[in-house]
N, C-alpha and C positions, 0 to 999 in steps of 0.2 A: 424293374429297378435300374436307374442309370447309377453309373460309377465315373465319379468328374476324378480324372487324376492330374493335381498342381506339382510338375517338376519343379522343385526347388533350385537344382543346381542352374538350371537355365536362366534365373532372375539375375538378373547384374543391376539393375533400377527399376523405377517404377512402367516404363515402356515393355519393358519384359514382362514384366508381374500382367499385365492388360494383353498381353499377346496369348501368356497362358490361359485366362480370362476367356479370351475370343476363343482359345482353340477348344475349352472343352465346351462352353455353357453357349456358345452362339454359333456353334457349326451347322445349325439347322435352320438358319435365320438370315433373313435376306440384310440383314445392315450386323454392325459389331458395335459395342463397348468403344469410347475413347476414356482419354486417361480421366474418367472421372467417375467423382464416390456416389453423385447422384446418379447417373447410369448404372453400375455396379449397386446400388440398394435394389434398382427396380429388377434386375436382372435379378438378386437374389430373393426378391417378394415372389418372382414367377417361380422360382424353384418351391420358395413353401408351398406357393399354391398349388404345387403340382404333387408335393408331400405331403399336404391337408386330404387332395382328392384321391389318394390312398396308393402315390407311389412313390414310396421309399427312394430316397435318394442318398447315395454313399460319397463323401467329399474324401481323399486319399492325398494328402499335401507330401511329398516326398522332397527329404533334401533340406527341411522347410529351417534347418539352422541357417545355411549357406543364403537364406532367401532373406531372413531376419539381418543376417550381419552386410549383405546386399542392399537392403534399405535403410540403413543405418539406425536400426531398435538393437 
């Protein structure tokens, strides 16, 4: 089982939030995430598939007010 942890406090804008991104979900992967939502879908299809093929995956958003009020929601 992998455990992806998103520091919150470290998100200041949307380049932050994609750095978090690249550090937990594409550290084993020869290219990264740029700032887009189509990237970011297919990155997170490969996570279900890999939670379909029966390994649990744990996501842990830490901070995730400071990350909300960071991107302006």
């Amino acid at each position: 089982m992998k455990k992806y942890r998103i520091d919150g406090a470290a998100v200041h804008g949307i380049s932050d939030l994609y750095d978090q991104f690249n550090r937990e979900l594409m550290a084993d992967r020869g290219w990264h995430l740029g700032s887009s939502l189509d990237g970011l879908n297919d990155v997170l299809y490969r996570v279900e598939g890999e939670i379909r093929e029966g390994a649990p995956d744990t996501f842990v958003w830490i901070d995730h007010a400071h990350s909300r009020d960071a991107l302006g929601f």
